[in-house]
BAFI-3210 file (N, C-alpha, C; in Angstrom, 3 decimals, decimal comma, padded with zeros to 6 digits):
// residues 277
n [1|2|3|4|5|6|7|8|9|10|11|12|13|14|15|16|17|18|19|20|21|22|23|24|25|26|27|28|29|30|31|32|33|34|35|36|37|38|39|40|41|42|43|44|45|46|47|48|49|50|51|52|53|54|55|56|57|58|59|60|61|62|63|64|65|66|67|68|69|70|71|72|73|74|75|76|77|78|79|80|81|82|83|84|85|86|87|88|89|90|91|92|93|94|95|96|97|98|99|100|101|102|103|104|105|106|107|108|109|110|111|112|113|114|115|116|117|118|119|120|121|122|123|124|125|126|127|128|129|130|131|132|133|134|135|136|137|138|139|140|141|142|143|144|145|146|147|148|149|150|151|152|153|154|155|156|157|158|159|160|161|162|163|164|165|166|167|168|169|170|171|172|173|174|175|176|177|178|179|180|181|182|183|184|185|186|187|188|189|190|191|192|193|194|195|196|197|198|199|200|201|202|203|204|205|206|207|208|209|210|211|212|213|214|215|216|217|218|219|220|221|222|223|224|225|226|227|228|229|230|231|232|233|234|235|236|237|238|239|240|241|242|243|244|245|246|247|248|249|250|251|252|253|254|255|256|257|258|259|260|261|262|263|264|265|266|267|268|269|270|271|272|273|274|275|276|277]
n.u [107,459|109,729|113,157|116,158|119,168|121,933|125,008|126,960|128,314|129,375|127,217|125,210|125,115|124,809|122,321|120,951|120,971|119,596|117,257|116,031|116,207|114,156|112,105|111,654|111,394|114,732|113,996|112,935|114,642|117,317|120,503|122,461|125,644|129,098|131,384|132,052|133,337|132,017|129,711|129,373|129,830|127,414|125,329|125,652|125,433|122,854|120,798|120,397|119,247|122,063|123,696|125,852|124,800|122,534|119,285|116,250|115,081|116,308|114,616|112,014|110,864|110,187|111,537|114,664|117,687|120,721|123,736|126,234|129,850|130,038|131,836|130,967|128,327|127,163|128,285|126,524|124,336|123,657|122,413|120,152|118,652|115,925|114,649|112,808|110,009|107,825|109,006|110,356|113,761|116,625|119,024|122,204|124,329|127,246|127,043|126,186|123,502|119,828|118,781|121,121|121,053|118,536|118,564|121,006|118,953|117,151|115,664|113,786|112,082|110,987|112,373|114,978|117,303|119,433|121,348|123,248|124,890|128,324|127,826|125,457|125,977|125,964|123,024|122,499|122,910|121,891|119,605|119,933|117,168|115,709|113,046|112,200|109,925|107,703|107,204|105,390|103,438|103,451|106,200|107,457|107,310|108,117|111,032|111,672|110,809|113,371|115,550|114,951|115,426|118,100|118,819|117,605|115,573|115,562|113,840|114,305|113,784|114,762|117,071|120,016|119,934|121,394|124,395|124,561|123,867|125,807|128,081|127,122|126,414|126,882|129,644|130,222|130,379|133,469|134,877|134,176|135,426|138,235|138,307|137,845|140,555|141,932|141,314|142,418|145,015|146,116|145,323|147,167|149,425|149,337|149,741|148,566|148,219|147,755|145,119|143,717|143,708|142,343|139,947|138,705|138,485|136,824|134,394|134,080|132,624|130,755|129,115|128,455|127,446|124,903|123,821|123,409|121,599|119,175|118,347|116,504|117,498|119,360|121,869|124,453|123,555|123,657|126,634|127,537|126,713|128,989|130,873|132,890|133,423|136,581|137,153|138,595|137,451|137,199|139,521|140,239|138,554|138,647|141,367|140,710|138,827|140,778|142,333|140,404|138,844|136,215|135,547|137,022|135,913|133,730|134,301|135,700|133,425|132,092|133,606|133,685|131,228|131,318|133,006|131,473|129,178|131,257|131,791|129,569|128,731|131,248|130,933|128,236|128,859|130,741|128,974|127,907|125,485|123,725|120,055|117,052|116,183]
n.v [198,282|201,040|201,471|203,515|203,598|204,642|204,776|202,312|200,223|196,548|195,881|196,851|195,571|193,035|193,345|194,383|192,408|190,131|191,347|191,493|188,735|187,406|188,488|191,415|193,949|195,267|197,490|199,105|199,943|202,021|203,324|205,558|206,411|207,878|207,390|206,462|204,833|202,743|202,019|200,957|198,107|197,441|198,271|196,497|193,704|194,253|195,454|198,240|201,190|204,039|206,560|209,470|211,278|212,721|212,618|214,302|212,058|210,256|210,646|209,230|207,274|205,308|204,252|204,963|203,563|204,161|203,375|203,559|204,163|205,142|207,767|209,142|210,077|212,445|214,261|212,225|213,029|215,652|216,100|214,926|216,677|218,689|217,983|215,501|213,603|211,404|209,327|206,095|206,307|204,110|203,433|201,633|202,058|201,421|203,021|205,589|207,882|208,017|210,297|212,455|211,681|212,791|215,437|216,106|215,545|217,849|217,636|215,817|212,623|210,067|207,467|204,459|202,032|199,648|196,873|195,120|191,905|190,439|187,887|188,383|188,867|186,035|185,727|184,516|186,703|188,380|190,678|193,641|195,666|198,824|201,526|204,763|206,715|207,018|206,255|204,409|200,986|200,542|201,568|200,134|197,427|197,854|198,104|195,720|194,295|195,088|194,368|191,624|190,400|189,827|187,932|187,261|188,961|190,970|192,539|196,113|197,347|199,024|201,829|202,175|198,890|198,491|198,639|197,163|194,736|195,278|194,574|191,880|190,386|191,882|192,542|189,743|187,485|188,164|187,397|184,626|183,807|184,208|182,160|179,959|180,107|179,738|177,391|175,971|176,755|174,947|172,321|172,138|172,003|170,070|167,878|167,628|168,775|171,902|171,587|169,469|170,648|172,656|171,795|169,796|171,386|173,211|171,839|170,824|173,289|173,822|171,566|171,379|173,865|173,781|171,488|172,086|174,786|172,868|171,319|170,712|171,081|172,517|174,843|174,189|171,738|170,278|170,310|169,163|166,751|165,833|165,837|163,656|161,708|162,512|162,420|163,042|165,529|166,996|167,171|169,436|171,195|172,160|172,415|175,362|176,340|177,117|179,086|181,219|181,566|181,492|184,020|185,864|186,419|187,826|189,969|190,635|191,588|193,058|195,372|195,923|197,025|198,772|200,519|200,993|202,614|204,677|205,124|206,389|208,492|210,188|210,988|212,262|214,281|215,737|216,591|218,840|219,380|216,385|215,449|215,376|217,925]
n.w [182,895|182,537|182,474|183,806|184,058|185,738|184,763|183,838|185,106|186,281|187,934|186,817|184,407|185,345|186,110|183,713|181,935|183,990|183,948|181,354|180,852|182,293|180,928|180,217|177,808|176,219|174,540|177,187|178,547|179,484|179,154|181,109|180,478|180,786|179,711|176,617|175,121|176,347|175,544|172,917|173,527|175,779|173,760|172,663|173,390|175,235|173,992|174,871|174,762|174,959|176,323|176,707|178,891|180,958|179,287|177,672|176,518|178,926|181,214|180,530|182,223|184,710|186,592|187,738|188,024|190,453|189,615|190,070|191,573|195,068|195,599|193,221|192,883|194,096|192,114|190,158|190,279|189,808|187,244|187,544|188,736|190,353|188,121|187,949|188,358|189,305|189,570|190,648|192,474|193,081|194,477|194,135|196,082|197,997|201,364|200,961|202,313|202,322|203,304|202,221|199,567|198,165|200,033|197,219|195,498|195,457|197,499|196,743|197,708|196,773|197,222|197,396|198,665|198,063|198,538|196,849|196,254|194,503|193,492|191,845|189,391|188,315|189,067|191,093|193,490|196,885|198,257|200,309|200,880|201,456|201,506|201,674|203,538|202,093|199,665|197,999|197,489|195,154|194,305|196,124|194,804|192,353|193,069|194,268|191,981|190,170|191,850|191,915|190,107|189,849|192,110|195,255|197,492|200,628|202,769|204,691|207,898|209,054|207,622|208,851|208,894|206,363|206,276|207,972|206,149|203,993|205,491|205,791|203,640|201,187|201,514|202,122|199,978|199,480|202,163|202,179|199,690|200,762|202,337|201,036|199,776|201,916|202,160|200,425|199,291|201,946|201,081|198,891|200,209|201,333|199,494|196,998|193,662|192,188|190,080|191,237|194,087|193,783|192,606|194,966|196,860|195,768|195,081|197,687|199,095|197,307|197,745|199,973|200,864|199,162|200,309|203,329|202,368|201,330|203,329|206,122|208,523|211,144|210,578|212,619|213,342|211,144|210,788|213,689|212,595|210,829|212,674|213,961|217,232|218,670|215,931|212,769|212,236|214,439|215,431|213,898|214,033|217,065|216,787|214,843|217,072|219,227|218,323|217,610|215,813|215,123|216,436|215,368|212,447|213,578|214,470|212,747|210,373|211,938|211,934|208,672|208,961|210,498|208,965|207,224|208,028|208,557|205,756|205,003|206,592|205,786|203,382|202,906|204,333|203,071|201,180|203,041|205,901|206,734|206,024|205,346|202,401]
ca.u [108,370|110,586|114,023|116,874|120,473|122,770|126,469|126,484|129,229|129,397|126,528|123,909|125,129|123,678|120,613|120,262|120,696|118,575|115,574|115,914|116,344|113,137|111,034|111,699|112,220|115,821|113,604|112,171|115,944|118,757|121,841|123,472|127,170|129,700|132,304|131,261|133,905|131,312|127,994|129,171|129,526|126,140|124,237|125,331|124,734|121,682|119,946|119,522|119,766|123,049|123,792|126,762|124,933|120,854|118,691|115,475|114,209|116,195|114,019|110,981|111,100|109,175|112,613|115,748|118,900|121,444|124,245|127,534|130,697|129,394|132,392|130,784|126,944|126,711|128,503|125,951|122,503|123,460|121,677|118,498|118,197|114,600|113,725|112,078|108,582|107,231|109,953|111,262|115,164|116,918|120,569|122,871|125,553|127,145|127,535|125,313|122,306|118,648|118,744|121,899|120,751|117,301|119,309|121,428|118,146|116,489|114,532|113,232|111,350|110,707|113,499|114,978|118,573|119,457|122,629|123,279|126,332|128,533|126,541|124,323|126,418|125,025|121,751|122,488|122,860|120,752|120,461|119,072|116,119|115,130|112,729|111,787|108,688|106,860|107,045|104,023|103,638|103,635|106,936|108,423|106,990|109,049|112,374|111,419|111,434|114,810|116,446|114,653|116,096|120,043|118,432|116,704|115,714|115,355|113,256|115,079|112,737|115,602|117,997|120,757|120,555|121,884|125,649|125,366|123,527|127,121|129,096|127,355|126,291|127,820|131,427|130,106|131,655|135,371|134,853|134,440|136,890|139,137|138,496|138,600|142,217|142,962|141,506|142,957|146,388|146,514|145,525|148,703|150,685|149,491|150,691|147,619|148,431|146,797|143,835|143,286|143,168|140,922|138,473|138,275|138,075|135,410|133,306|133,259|132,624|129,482|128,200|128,369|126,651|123,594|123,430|122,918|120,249|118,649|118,439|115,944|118,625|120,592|124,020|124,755|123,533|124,808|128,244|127,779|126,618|130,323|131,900|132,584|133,812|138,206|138,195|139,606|136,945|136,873|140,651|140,368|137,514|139,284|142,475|139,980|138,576|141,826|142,750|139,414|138,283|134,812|135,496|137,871|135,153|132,542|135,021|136,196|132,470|131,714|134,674|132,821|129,346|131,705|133,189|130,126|128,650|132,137|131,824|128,293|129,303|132,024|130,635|127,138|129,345|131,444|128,002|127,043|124,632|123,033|118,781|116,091|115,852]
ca.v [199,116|201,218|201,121|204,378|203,078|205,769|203,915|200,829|199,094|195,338|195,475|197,443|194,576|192,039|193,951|194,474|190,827|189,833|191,783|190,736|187,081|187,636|189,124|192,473|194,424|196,180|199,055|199,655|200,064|202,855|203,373|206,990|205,911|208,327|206,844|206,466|203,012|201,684|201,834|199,552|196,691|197,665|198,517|194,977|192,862|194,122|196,165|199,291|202,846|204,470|208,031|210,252|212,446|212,578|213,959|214,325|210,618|209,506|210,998|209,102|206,405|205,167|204,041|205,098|202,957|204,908|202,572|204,646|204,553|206,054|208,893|209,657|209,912|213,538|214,260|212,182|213,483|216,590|216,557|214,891|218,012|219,453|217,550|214,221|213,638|210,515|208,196|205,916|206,146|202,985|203,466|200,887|202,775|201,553|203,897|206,629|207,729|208,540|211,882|213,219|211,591|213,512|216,892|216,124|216,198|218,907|217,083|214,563|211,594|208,523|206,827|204,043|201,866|198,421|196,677|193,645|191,668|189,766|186,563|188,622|188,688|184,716|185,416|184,127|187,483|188,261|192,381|194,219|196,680|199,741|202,392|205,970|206,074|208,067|205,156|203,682|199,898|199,999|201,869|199,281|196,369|198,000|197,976|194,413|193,516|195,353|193,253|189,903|190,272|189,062|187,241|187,400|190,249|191,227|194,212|195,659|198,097|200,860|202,228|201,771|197,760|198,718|198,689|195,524|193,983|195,576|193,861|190,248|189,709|192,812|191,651|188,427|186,732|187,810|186,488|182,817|183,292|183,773|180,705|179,211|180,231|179,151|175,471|175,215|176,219|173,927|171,159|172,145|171,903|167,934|167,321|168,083|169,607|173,033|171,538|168,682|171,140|173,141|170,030|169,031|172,653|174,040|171,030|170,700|174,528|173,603|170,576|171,499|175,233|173,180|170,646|173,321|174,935|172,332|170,975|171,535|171,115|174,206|174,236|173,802|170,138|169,949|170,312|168,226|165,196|165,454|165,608|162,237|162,208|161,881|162,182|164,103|167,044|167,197|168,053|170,547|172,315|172,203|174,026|176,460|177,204|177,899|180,267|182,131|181,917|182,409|185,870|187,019|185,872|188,518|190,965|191,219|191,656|194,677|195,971|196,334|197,616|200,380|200,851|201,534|204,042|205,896|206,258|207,268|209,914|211,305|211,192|212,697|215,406|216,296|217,688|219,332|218,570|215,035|215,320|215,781|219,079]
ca.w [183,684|181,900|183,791|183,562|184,834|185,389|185,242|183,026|185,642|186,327|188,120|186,137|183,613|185,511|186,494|182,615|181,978|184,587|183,764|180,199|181,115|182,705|179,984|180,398|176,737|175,975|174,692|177,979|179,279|178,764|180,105|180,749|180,555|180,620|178,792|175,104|174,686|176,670|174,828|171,813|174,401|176,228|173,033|171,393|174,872|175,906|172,867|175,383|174,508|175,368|176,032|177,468|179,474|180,728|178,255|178,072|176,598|179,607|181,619|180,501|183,061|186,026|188,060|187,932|189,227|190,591|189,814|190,502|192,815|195,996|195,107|191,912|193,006|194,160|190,354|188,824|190,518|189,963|186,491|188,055|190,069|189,779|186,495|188,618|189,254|190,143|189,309|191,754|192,442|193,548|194,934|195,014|195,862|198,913|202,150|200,642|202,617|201,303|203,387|201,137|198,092|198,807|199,513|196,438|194,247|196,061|198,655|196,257|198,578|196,606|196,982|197,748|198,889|197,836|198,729|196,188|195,968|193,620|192,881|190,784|188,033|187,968|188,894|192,415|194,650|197,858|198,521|201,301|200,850|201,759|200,996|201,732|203,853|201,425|198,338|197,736|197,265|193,595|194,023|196,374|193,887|191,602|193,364|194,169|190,654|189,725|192,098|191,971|188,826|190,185|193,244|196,137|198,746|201,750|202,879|205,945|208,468|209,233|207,064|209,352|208,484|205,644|207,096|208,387|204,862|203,354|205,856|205,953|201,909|200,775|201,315|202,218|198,692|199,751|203,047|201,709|198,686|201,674|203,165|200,343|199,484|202,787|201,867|198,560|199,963|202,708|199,623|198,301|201,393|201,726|198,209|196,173|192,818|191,771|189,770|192,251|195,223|193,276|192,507|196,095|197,492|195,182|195,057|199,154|199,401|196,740|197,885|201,294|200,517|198,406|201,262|203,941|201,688|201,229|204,563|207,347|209,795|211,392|210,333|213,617|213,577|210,274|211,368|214,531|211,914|210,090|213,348|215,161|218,902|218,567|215,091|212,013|212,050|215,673|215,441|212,971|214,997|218,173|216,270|214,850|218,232|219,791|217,302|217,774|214,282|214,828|217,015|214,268|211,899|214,079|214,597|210,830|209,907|212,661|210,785|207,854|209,391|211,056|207,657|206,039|208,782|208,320|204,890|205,180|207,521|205,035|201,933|203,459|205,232|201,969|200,723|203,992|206,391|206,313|206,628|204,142|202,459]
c.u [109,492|111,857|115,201|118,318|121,623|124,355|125,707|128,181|128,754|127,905|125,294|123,792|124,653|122,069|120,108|119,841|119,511|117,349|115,023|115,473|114,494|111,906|110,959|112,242|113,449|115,099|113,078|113,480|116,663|119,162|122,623|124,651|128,489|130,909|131,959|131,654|132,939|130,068|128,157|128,992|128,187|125,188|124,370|124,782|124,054|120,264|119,240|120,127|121,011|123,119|125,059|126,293|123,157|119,875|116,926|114,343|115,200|115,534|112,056|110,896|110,149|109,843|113,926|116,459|120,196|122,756|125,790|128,450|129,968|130,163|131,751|129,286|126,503|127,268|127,054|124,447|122,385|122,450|120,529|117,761|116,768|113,802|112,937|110,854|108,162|108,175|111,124|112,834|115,545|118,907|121,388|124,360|126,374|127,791|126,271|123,783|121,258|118,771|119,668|121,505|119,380|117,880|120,057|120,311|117,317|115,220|113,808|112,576|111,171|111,707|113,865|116,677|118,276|121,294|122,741|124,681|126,244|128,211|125,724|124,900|126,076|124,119|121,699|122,636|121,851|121,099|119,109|118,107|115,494|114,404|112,066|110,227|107,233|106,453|106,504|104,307|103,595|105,327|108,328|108,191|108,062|110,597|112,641|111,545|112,534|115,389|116,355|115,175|117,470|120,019|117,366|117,029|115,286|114,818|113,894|113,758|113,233|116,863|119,286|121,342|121,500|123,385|125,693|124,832|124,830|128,133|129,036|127,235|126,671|128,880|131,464|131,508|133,089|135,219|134,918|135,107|137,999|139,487|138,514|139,457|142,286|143,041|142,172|144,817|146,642|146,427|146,803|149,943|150,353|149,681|150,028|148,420|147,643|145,373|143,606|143,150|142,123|139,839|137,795|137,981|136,225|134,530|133,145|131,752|130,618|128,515|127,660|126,758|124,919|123,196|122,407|121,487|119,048|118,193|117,345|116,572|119,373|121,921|124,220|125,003|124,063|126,547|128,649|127,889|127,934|131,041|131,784|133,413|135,351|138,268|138,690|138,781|137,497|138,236|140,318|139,706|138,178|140,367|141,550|139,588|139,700|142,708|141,824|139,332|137,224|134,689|136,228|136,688|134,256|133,320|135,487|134,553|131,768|132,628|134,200|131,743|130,152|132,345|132,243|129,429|129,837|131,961|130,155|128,367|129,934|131,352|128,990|128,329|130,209|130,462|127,844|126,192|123,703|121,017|118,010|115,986|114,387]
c.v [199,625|201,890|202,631|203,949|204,512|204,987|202,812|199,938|197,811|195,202|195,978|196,158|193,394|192,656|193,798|192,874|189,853|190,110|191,316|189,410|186,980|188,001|190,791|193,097|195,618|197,282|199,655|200,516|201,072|203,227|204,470|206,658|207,121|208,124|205,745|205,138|202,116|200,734|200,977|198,352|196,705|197,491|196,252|193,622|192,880|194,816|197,514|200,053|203,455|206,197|208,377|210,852|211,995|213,602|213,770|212,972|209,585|209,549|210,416|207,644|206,182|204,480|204,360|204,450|203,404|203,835|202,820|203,797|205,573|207,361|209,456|210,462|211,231|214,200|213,597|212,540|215,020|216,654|216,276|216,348|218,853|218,979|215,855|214,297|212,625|209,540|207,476|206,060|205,264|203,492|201,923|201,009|201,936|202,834|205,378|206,507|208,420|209,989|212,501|212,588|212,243|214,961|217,204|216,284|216,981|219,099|216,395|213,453|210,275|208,045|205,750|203,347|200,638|197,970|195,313|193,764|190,391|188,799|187,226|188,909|187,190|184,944|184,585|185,599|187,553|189,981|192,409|195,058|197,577|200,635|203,453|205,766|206,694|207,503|204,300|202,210|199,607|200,847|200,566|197,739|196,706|197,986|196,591|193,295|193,751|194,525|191,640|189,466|189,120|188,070|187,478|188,237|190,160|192,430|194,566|197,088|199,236|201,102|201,989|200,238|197,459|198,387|197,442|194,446|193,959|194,940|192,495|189,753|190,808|192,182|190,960|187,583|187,145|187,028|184,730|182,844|183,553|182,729|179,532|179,016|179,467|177,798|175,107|175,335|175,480|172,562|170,968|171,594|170,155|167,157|167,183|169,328|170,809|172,854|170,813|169,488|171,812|172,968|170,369|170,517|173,106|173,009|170,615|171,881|174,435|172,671|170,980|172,783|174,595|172,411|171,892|174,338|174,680|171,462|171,891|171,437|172,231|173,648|173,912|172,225|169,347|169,626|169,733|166,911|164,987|165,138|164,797|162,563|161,480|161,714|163,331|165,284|167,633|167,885|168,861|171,748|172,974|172,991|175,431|177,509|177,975|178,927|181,232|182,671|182,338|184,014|186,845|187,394|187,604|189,876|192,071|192,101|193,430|195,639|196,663|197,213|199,092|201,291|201,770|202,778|205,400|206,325|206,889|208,898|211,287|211,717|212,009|213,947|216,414|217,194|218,706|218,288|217,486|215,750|215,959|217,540|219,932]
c.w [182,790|182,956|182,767|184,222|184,623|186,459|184,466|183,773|185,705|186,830|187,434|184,682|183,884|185,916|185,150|182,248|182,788|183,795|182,247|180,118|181,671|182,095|179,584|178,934|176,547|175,509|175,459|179,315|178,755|179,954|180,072|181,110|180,472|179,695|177,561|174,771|175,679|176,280|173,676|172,498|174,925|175,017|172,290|172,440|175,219|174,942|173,247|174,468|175,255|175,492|177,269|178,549|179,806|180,105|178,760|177,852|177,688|181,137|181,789|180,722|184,010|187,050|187,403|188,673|189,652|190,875|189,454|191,422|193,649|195,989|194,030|191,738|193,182|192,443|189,502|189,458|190,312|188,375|186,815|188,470|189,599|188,941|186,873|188,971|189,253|189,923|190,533|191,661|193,209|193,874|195,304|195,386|197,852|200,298|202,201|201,218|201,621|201,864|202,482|199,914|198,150|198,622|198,205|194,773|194,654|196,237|198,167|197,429|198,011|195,951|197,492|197,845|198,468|197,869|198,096|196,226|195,099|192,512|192,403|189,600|187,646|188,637|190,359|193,883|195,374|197,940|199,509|200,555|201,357|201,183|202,175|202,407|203,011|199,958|198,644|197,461|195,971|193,174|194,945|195,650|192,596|191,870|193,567|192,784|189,744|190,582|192,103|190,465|188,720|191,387|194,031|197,071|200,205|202,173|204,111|206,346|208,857|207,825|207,365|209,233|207,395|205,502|207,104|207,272|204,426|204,108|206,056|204,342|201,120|200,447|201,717|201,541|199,283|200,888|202,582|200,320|199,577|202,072|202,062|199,629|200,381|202,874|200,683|199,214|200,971|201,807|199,159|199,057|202,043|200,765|197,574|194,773|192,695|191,242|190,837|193,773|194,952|193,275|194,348|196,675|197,072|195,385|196,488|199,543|198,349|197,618|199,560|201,619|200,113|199,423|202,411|203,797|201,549|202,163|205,282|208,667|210,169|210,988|211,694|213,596|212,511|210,058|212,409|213,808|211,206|211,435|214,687|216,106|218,560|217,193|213,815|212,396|213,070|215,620|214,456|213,644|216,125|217,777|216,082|216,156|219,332|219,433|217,163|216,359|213,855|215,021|215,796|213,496|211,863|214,391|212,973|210,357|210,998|212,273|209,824|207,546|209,702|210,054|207,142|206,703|208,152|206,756|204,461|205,511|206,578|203,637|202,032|203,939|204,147|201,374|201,759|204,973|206,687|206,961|205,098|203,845|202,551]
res [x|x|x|x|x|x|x|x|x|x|x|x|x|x|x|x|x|x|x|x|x|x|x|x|x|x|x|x|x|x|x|x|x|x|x|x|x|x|x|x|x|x|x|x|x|x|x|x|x|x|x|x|x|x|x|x|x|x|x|x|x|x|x|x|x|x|x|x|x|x|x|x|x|x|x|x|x|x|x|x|x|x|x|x|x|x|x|x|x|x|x|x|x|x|x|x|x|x|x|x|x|x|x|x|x|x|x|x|x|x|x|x|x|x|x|x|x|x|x|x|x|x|x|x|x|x|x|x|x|x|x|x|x|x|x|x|x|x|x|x|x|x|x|x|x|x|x|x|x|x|x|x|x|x|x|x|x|x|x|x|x|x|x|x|x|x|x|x|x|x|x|x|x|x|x|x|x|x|x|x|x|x|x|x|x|x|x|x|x|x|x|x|x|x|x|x|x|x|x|x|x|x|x|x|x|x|x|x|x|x|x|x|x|x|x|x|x|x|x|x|x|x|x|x|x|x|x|x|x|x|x|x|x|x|x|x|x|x|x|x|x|x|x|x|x|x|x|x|x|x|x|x|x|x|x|x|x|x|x|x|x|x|x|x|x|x|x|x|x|x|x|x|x|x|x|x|x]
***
């Protein structure tokens, strides 16, 4: 598989890494980067090909990863435009639909969306999946192995899941580095030093996470087995619930999903009309 990344941001850096880590050879990889101080770091980290701009050996591909700011994406497809023929395109842009990325390369079809987050800079992310209904199974085998690269996937059956992939493992990771500010500072506030709240924070927030995992138990029952009848959890829960932590929780997160439609909407509407050309 020879792979085309257009944007060499954080995450095309673990994608490269990944696929490497994996077997995959740096000469089967290049990276159209716009900003030239970037390609000494890229070229010495991963041994791809670098280039300013897309020429015509970056063109000789069999996927493209469209791995942009969703502001930047109609800017950078505009050189695709016309010069594509069978090469899948992978977006992981978030917000951006396949119909305007489609009109943006003029009505292109085999394409596809992927929504990875953070944890794939270690080789731990989970991303949604979508594709174009018009990409063949050796084209969604291939989007399959660009991301199994940083983790594990998920194929989703509408496009629309998309939204709510971006608002539960999308911006998942902040969600629980939230909460675990809010355990490390309460550590502090019972007379725990900075590393020692640290310790005990991060290593619950692990062990707990790996337990869970590893468990054929629902969290549910998992979280009944810590919590005995009158005692510490039980208060802690009982505050929680009267503070409606879970609803915030489900509220914050439809937040997100409605987020992601809106900037669908705008950034699809900035070109024109959203729908295949």
């Amino acid at each position: 598989m020879r792979i085309t990344f257009i944007g060499g941001g954080n995450m095309a850096k673990a994608l490269l890494g990944g696929l490497i880590g994996q077997g995959y050879s740096p000469s089967g990889m290049q990276v159209v980067e716009p900003f030239a101080e970037l390609h000494e770091t890229l070229s010495q980290q991963f041994g791809v090909r670098c280039v300013t701009a897309v020429d015509a050996s970056s063109l000789l591909c069999d996927t493209v990863v469209l791995a942009v700011k969703p502001q930047q994406m109609r800017e950078a497809l505009t050189p695709l435009y016309g010069k594509l023929e069978q090469q899948l395109v992978v977006s992981i842009a978030a917000g951006i639909r396949l119909a305007d990325i489609s009109r943006w390369l003029g009505g292109y079809l085999r394409l596809a969306r992927a929504m990875p987050n953070t944890p794939a800079l270690i080789g731990k992310g989970v991303s949604g999946l979508f594709a174009d209904p018009s990409v063949d199974q050796s084209g969604r085998l291939n989007a399959e192995r660009v991301l199994n690269a940083v983790g594990s996937i998920l194929w989703l059956q509408d496009e629309a899941q998309i939204d709510a992939v971006t608002a539960i493992s999308g911006s998942g990771p902040a969600y629980v580095f939230y909460f675990i500010e809010a355990v490390e500072a309460a550590a502090r506030q019972l007379g725990f030093d900075e590393p020692a709240a640290r310790k005990l924070t991060m290593e619950t927030f692990l062990g707990a996470t790996q337990l869970a995992a590893q468990s054929a138990e629902s969290i549910s029952t998992l979280r009944q087995q810590v919590t005995s009848k009158g005692g510490t959890t039980e208060a802690a829960l009982k505050s929680f619930a009267v503070s409606g932590i879970a609803a915030e929780i489900a509220q914050g997160i439809e937040a997100a999903a409605l987020r992601g439609r809106e900037l669908g909407d705008s950034l699809g509407r900035d070109a024109g009309a959203s729908g295949h050309a």
